[in-house]
LOLOMI-380674 format. One line per 4 residues: number of its first residue (from 1); their letters; for each residue x, y, z of N, C-alpha, C. Coordinates in pm, 1 decimal, decimal comma, always signed. Layout:
<sites>
NUM = a = X:Y:Z:X:Y:Z:X:Y:Z | ...
</sites>
This chain:
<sites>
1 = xxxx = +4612,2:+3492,5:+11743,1:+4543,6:+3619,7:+11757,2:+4619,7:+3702,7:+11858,7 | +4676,3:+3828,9:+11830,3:+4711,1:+3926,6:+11903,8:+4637,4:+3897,8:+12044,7 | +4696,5:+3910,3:+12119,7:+4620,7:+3948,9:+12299,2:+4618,1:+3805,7:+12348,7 | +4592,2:+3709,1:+12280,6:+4547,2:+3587,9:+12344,5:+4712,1:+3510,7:+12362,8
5 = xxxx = +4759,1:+3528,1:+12485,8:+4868,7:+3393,2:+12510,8:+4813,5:+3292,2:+12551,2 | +4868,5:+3152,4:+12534,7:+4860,4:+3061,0:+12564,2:+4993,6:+2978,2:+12626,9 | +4979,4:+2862,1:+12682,1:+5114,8:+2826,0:+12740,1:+5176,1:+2729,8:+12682,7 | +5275,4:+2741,8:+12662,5:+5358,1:+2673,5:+12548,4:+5358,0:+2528,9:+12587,7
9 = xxxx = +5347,3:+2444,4:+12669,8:+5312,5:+2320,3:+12643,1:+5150,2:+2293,6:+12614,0 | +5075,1:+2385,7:+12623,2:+4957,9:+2338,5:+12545,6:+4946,9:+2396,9:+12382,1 | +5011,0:+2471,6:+12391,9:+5098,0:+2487,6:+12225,2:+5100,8:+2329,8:+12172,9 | +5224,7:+2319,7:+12249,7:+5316,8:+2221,9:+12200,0:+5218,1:+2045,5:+12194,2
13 = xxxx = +5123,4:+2086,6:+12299,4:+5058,5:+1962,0:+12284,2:+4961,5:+1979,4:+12170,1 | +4885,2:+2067,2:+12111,9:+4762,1:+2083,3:+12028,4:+4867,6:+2082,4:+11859,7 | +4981,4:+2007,7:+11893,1:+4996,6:+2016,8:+11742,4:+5102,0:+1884,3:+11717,7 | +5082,8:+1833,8:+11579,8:+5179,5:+1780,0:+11539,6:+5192,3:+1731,1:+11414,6
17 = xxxx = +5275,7:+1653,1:+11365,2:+5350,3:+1665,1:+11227,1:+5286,5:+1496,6:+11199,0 | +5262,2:+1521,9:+11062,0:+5225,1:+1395,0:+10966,1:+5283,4:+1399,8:+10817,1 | +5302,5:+1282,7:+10786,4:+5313,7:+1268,6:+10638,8:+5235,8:+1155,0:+10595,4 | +5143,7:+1201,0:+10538,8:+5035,1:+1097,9:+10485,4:+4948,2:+1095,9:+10601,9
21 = xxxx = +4882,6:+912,2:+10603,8:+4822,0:+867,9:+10699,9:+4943,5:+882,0:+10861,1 | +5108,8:+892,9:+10832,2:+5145,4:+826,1:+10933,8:+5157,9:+933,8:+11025,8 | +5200,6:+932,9:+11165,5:+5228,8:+1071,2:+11241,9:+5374,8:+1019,7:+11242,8 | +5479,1:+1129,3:+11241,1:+5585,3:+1170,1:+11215,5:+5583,2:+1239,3:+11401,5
25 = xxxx = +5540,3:+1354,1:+11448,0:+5574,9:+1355,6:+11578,2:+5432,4:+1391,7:+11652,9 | +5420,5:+1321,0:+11676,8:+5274,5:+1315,0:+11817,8:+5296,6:+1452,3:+11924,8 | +5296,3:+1557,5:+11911,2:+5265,1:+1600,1:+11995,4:+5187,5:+1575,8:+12162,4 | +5097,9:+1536,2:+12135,1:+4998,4:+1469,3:+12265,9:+5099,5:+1352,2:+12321,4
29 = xxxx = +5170,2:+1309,8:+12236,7:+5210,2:+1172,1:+12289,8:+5347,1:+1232,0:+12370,0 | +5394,1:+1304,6:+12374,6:+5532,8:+1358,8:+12368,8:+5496,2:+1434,9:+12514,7 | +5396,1:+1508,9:+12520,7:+5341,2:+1571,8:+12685,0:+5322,5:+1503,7:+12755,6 | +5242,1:+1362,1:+12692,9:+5174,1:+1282,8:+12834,9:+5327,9:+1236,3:+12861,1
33 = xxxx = +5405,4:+1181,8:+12785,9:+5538,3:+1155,4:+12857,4:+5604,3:+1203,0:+12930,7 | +5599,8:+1330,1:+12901,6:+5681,5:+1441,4:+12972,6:+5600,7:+1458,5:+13131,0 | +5506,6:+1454,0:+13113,2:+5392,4:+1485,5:+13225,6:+5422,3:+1290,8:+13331,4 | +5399,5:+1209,3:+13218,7:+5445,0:+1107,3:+13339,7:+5552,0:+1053,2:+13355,4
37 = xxxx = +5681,1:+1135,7:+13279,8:+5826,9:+1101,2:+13380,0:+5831,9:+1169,7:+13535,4 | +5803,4:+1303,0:+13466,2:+5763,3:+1467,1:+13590,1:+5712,9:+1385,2:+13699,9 | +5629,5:+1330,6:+13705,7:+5490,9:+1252,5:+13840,6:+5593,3:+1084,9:+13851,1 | +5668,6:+1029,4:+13817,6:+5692,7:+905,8:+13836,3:+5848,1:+941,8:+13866,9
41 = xxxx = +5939,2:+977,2:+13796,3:+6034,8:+1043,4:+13833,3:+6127,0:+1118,0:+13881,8 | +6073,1:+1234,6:+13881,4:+6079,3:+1384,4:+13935,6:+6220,5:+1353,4:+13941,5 | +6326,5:+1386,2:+13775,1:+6444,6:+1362,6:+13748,7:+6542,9:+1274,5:+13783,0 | +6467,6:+1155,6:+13821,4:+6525,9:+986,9:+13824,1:+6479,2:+933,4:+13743,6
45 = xxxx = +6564,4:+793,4:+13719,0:+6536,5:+717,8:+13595,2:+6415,9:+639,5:+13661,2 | +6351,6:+639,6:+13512,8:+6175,2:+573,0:+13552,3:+6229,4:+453,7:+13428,2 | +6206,8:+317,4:+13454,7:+6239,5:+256,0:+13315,7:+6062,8:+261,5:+13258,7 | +6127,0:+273,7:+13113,2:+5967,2:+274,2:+12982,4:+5916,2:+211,4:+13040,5
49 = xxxx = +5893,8:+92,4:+13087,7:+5778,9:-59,7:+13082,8:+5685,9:+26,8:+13194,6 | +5731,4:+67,6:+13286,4:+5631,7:+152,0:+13393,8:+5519,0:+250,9:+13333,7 | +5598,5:+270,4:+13244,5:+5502,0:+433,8:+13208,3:+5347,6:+374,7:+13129,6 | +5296,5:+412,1:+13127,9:+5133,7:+405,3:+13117,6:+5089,7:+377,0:+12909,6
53 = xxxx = +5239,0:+432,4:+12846,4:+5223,0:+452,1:+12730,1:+5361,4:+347,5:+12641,1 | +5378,6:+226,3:+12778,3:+5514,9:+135,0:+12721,5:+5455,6:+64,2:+12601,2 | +5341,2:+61,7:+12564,4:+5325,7:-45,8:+12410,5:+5335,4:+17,3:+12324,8 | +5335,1:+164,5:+12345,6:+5319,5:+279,2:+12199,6:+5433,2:+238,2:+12095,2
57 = xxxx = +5340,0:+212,1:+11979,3:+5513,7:+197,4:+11880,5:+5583,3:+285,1:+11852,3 | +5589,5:+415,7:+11867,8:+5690,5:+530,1:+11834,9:+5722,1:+566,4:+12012,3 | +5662,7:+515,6:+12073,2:+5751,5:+539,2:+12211,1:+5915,5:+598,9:+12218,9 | +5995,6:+505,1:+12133,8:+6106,4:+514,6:+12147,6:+6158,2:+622,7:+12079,4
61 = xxxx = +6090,0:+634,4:+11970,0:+6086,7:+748,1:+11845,1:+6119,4:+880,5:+11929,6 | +6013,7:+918,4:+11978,3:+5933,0:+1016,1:+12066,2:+6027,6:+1069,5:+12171,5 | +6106,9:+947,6:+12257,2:+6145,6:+989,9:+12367,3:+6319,9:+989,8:+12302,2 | +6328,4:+976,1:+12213,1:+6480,6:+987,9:+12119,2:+6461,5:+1147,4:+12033,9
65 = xxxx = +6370,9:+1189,6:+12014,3:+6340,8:+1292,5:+11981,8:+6316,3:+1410,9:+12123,6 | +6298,0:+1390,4:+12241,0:+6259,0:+1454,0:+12352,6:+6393,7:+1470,1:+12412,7 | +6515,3:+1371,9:+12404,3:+6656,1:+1372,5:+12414,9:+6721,4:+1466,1:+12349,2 | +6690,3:+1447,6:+12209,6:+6737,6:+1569,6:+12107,3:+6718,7:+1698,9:+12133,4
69 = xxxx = +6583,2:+1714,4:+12173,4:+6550,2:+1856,2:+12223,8:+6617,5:+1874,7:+12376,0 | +6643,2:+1803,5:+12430,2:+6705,6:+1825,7:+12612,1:+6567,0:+1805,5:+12703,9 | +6434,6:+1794,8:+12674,9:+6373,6:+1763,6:+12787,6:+6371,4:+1621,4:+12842,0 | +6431,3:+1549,6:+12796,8:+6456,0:+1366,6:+12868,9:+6561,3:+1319,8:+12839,6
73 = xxxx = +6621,9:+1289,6:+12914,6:+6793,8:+1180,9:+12940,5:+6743,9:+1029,9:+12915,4 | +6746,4:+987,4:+12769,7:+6755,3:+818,4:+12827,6:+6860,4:+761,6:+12843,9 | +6851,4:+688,1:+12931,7:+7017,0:+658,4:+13033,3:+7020,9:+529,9:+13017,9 | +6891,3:+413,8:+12971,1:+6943,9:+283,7:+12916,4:+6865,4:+301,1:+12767,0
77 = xxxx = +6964,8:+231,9:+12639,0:+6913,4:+169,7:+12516,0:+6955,4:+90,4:+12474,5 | +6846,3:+27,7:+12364,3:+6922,0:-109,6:+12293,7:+6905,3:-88,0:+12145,4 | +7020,1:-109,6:+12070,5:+6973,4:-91,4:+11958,4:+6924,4:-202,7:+11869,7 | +6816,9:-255,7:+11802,4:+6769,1:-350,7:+11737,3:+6754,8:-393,7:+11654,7
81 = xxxx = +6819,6:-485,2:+11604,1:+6779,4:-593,2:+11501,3:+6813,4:-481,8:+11321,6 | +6699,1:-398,0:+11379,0:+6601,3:-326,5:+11218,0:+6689,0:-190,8:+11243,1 | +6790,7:-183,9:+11344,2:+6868,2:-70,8:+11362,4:+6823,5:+80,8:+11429,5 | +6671,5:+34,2:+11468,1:+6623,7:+123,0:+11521,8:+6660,7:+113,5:+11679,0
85 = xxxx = +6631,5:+232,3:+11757,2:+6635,9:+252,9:+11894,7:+6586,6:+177,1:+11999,5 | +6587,5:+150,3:+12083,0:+6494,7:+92,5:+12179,2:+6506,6:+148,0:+12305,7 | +6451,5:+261,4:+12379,4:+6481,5:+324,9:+12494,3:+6424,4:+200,2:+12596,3 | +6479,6:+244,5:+12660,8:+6448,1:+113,3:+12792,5:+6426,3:+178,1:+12960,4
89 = xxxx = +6503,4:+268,0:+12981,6:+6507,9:+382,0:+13059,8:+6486,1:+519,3:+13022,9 | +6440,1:+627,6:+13076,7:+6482,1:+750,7:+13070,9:+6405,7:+855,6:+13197,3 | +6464,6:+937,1:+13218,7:+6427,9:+1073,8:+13305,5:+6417,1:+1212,5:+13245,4 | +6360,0:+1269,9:+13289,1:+6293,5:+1441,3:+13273,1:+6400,1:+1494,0:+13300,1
93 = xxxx = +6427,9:+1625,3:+13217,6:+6556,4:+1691,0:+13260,4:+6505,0:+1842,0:+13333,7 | +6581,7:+1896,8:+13396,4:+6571,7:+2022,2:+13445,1:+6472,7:+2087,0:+13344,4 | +6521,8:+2136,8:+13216,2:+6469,0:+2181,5:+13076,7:+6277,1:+2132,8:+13046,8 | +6279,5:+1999,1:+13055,1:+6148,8:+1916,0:+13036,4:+6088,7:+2016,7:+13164,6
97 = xxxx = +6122,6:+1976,7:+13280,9:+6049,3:+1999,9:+13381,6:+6010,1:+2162,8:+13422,3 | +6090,6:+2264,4:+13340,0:+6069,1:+2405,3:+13327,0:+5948,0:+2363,5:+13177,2 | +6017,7:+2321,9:+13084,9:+5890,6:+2341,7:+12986,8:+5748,8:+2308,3:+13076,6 | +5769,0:+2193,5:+13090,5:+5592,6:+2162,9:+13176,8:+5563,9:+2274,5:+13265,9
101 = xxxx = +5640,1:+2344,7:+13331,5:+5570,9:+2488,0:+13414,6:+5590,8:+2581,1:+13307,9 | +5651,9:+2600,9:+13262,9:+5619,9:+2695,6:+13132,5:+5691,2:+2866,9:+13171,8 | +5741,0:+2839,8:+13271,0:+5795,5:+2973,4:+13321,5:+5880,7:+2949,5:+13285,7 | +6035,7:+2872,4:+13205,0:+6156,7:+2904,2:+13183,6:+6225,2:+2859,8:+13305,8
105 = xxxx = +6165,8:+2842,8:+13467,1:+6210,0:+2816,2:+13535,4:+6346,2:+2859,8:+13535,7 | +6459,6:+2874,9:+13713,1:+6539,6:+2922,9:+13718,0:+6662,4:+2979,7:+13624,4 | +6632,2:+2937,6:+13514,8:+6721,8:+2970,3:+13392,7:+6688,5:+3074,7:+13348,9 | +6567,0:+3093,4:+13330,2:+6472,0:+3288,4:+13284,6:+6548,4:+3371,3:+13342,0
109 = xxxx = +6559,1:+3290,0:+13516,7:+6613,0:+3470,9:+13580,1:+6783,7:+3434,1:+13606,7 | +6812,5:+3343,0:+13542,3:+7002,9:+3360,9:+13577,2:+7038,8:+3376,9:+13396,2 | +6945,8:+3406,1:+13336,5:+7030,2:+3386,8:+13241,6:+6963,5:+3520,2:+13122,1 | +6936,6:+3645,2:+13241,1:+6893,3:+3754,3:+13183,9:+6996,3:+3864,4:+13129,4
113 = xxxx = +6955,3:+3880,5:+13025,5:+7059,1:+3974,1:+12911,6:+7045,2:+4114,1:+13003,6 | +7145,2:+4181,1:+13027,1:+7120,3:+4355,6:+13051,7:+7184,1:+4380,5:+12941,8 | +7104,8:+4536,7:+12895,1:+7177,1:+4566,4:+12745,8:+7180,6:+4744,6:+12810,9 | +7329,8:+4789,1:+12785,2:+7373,4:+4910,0:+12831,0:+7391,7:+4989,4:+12717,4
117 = xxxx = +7337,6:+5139,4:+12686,2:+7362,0:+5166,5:+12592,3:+7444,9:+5306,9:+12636,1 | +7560,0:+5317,6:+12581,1:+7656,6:+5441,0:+12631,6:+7610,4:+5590,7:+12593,2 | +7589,0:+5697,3:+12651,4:+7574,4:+5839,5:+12600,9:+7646,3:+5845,2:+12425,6 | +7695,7:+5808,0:+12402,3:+7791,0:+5848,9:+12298,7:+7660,6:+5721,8:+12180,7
121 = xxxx = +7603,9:+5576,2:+12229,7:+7554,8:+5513,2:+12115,7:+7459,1:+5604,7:+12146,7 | +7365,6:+5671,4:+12255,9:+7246,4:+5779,5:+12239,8:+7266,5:+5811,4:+12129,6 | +7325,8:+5913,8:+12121,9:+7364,4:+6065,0:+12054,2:+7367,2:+6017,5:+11925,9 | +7400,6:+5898,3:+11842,0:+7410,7:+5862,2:+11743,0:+7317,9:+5833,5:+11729,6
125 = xxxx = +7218,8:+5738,5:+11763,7:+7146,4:+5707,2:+11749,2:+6983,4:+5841,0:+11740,8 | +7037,1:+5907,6:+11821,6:+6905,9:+6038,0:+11766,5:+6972,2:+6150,1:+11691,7 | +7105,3:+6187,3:+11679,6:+7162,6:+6224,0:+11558,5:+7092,4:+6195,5:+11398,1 | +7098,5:+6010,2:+11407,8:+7076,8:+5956,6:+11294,7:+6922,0:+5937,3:+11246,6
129 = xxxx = +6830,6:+5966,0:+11368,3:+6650,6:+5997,5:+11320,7:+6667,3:+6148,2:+11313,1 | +6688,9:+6194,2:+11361,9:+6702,1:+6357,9:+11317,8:+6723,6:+6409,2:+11168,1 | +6794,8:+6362,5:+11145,7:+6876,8:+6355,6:+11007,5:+6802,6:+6337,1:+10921,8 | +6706,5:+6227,1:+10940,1:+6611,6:+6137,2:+10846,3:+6484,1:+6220,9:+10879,6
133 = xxxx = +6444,5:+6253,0:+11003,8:+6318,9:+6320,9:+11027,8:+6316,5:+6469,6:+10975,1 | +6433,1:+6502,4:+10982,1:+6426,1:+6642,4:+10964,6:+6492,8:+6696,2:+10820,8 | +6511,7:+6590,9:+10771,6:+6582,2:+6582,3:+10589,8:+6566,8:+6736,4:+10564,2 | +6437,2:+6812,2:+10519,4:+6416,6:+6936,6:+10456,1:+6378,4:+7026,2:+10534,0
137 = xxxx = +6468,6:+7023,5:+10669,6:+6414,0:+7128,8:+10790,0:+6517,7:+7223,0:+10754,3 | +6545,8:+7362,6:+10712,9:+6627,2:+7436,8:+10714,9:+6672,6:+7469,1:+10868,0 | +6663,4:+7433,1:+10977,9:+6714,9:+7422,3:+11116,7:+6781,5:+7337,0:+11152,0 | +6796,4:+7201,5:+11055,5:+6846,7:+7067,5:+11085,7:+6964,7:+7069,6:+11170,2
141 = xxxx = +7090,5:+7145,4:+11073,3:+7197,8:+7184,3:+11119,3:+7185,0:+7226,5:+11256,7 | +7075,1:+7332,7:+11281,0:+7144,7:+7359,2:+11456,7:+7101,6:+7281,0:+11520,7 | +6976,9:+7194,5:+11528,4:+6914,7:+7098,1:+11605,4:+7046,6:+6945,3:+11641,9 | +7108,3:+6970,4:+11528,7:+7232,8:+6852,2:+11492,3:+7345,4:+6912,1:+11604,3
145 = xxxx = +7371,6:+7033,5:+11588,2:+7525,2:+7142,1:+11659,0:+7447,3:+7123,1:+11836,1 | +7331,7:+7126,8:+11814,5:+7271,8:+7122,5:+11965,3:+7287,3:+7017,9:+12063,6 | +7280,7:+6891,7:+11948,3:+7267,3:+6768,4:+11989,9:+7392,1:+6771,0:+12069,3 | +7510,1:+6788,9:+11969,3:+7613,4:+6728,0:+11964,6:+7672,2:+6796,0:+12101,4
149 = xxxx = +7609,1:+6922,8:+12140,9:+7710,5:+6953,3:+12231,5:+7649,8:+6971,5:+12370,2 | +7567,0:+6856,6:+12380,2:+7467,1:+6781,8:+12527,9:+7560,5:+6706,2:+12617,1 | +7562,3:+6733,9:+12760,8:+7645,4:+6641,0:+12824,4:+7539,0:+6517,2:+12810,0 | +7613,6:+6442,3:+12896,0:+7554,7:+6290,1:+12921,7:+7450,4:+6268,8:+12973,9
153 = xxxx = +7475,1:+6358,6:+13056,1:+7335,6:+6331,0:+13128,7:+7214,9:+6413,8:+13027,0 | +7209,9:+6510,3:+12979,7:+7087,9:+6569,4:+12921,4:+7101,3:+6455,3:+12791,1 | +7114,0:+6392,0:+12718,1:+7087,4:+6324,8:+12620,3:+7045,9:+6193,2:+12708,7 | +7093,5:+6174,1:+12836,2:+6990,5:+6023,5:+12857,0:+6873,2:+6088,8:+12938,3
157 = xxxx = +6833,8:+6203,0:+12970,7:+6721,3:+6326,4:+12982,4:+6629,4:+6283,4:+12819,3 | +6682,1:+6354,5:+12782,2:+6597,8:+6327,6:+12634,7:+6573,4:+6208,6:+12589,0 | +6677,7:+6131,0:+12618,9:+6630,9:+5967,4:+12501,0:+6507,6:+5923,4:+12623,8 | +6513,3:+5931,5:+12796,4:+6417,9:+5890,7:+12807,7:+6289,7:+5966,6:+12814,6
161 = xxxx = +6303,8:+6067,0:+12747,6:+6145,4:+6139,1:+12789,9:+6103,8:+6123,3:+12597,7 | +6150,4:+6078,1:+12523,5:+6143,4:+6047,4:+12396,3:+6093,6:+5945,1:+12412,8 | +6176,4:+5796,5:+12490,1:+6092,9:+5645,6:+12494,8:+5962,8:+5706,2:+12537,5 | +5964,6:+5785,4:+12660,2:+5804,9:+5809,5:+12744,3:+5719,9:+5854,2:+12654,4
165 = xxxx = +5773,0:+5935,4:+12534,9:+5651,1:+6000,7:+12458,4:+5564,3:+5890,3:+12338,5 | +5717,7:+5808,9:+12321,7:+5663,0:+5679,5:+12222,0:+5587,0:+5566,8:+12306,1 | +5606,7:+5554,8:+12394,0:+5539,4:+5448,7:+12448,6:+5390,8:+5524,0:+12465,0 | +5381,3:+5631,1:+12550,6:+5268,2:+5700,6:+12513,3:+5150,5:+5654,4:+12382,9
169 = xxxx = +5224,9:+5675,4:+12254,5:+5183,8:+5661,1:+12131,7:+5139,8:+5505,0:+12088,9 | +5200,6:+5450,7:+12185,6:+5161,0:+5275,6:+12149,5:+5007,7:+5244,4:+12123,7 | +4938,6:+5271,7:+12160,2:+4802,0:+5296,4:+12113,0:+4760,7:+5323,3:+11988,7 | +4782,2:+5411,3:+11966,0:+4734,5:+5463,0:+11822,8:+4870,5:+5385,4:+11713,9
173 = xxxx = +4970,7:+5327,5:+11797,0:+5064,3:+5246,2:+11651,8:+5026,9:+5117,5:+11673,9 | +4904,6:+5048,6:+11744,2:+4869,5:+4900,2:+11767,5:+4818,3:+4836,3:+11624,5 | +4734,8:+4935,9:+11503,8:+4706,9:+4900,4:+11377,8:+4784,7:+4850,8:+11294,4 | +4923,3:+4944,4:+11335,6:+5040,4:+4908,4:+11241,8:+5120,3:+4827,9:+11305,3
177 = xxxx = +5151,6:+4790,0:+11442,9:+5182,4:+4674,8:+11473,1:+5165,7:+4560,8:+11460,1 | +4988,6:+4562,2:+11422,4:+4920,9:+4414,8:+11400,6:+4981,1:+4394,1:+11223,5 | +4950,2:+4482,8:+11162,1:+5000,6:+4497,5:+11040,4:+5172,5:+4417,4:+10962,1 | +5229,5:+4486,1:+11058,2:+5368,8:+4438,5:+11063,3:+5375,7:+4285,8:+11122,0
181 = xxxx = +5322,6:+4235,5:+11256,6:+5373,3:+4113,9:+11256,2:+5305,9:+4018,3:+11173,3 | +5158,9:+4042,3:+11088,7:+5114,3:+3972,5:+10986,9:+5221,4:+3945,2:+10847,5 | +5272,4:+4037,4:+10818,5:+5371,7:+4070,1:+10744,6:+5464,2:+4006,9:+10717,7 | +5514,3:+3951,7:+10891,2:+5620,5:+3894,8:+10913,7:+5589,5:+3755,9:+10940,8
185 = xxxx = +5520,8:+3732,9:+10945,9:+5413,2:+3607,3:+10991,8:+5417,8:+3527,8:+10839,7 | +5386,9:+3606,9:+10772,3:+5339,2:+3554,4:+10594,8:+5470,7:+3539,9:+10529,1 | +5594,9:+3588,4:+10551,5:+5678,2:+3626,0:+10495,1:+5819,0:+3476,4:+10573,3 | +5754,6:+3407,8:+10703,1:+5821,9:+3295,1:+10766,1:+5769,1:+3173,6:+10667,0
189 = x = +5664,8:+3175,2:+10652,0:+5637,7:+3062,6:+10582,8:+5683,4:+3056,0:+10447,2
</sites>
């Protein structure tokens, strides 16, 4: 539902994958792990037999799958018999231990995009709604000759008092927003 966030490890815990009767990935089982390497560990190796959930039979499954994703390092295994895994050790990684706070932790803020857009992509860029907005304006042309011959600074004048007027409008486009990400929502699956 629009408006309502929630935090992505209780996302991540309220769901998981089955085929048939069997579970394929435990969600719940996959947090409490994560939650008691975090408290037993705090990014040292904890060996399995300690942890609270060492008889689980997909234990190993789980925490070979938690490797894959980067939130746990297992640092001892054995492989067995039936060719399956056998974790024996493992630790919480930086990654695990940001998922469980759910902020992205120090990586959010070192690893923030700035996106610069030059006077010259402006000008194209409202050139090219002009064009489209104003298709059957017999003025088009000078509104276009006008554009074109704006220093730099008055076109990043205009593009931002243009964002200010659209953001303004966000209100009354919240119908068609909800609209659109349903859209897009129906159209992933």
């Amino acid at each position: 539902m629009l408006g309502e966030t929630k935090h992505a490890s209780s996302i991540y815990a309220e769901s998981s994958f089955t085929r048939g009767n069997h579970m394929l990935l435990d969600r719940a089982l996959q947090q409490d792990l994560l939650l008691e390497l975090a408290q037993l560990g705090r990014l040292d190796q904890v060996a399995v037999q300690q942890l609270s959930l060492a008889k689980h039979p997909d234990l190993s499954m789980h925490l070979v799958y938690l490797e894959q994703e980067g939130l746990v390092k297992n640092i001892s295994t054995r492989t067995m018999d039936d060719g399956k895994t056998k974790v024996l050790s493992s630790a919480i990684t930086n990654e695990g231990m940001n998922f469980l706070a759910g902020d992205g932790g120090i990586s959010a803020i070192l690893k923030v995009v700035t996106v610069r857009l030059h006077e010259d992509t402006l000008a194209q860029l409202l050139e090219h709604h002009l064009q489209q907005v104003a298709a059957d304006q017999p003025d088009k042309a000078g509104f276009l000759d006008q554009l074109r011959s704006l220093p730099a600074d008055a076109i990043k004048h205009v593009t931002l008092d243009l964002l200010a007027k659209g953001v303004a409008q966000l209100p009354a486009t919240l119908p068609l927003l909800q609209t659109w990400l349903l859209q897009a929502a129906q159209n992933v699956r």
